[in-house]
Each structure stands twice: as structure tokens, then as C-alpha cells.
C-alpha positions in Angstrom: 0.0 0.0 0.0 1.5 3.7 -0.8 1.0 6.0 2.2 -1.3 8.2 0.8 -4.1 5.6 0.5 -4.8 6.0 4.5 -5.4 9.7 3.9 -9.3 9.8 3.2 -9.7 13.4 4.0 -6.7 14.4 1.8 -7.8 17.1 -0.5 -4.3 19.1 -2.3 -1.4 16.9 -2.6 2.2 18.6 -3.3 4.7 16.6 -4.8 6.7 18.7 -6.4 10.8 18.5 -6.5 11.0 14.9 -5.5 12.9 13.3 -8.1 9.5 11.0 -8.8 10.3 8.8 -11.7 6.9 6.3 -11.8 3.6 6.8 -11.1 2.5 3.4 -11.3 1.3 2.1 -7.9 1.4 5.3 -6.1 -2.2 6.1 -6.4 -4.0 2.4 -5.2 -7.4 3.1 -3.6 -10.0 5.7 -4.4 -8.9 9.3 -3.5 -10.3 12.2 -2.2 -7.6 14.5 -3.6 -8.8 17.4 -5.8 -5.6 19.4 -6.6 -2.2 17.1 -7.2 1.1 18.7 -8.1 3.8 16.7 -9.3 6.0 19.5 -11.1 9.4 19.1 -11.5 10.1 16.0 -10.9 11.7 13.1 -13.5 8.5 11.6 -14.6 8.2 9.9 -18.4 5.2 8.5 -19.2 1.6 8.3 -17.9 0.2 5.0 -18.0 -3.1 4.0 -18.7 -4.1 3.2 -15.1 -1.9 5.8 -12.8 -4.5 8.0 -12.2 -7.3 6.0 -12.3 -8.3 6.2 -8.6 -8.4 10.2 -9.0 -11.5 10.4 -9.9 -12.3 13.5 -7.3 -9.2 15.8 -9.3 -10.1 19.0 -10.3 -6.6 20.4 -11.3 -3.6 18.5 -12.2 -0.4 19.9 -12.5 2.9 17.7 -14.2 5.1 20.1 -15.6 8.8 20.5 -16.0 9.0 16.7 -15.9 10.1 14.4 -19.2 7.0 13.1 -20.1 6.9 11.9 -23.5 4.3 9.3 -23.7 0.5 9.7 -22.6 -1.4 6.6 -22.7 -4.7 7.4 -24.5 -6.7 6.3 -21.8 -4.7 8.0 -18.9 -7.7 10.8 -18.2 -10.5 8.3 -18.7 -11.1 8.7 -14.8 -10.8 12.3 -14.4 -14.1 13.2 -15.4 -13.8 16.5 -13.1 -10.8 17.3 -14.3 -10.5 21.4 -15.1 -7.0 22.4 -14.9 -4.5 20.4 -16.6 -0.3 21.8 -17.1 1.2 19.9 -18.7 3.9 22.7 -19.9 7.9 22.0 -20.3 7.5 18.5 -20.8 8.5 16.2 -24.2 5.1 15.5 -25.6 5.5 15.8 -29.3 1.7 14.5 -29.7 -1.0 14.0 -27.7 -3.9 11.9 -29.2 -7.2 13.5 -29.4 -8.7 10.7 -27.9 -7.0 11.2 -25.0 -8.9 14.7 -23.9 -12.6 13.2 -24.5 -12.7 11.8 -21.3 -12.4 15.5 -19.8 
């Protein structure tokens, strides 16, 4: 289990500057989080079930990582979703597909 799964009333999440690499498995359970920021970290790709269980997220923040794959199904969850940044990343392409979900 990843520590933030016993945090039901956990609403903003700051991760930012932690040298992150994965995503997979940090997120396990449902989540009460509505604001995540994992700026700056070392982050490459989003897979298609790393956010799943962040269904409450209202803003999303991942830039300044090294992000250059987005599965097309990584948002599917976030059906709240408002505020994405995905700025200063390496995302030459971004299927269309991937944004209906929003």
C-alpha cells in the first residue's frame, strides 16, 4: 500500500521537487484528492491506469518533468478534471482521444 491511501480526508497533494520517476502504484485506492502537483520531478510516461483512482481531481499539475508518452486512456477517470499543465514537458503529440474523457 502507498501511504497516501490511508489519507481519506486528503484534498491538495504537493509533490513537487522529489525526483519521482513512476507513477504506477502510487495512487491504489479511491482518493479524495482534488488538486495534485507533481511539477518538477523526473517523470516519463503516464500509463493507462496511474490515475485511475483520482476520480475527485479538479486540477492536475505535471510540468517540468520528461514526459513523452500519454497513454490514451490516462484521463479516462478524471471526469472533473479542469485544470491540466502539462507545460515544459517532451510531448511531441497528444492523441485527441485522449482529452474526450475531460
Amino acid at each position: 500500500k502507498f501511504v497516501f491511501d490511508q489519507c481519506n480526508n486528503l484534498k491538495l497533494l504537493d509533490l513537487s521537487y522529489n525526483r519521482i520517476q513512476f507513477l504506477t502504484d502510487m495512487f491504489n485506492e479511491p482518493s479524495k484528492i482534488i488538486i495534485l502537483n507533481l511539477d518538477n520531478n523526473f517523470i516519463e510516461k503516464i500509463s493507462e491506469d496511474d490515475l485511475k483512482y483520482l476520480n475527485e481531481l479538479t486540477e492536475l499539475s505535471l510540468a517540468k518533468n520528461q514526459i513523452n508518452y500519454i497513454h490514451p486512456k490516462a484521463f479516462e477517470n478524471l471526469k472533473k478534471l479542469i485544470k491540466l499543465n502539462l507545460n515544459k514537458n517532451f510531448i511531441y503529440s497528444l492523441p485527441s482521444s485522449s482529452l474526450i474523457y475531460m
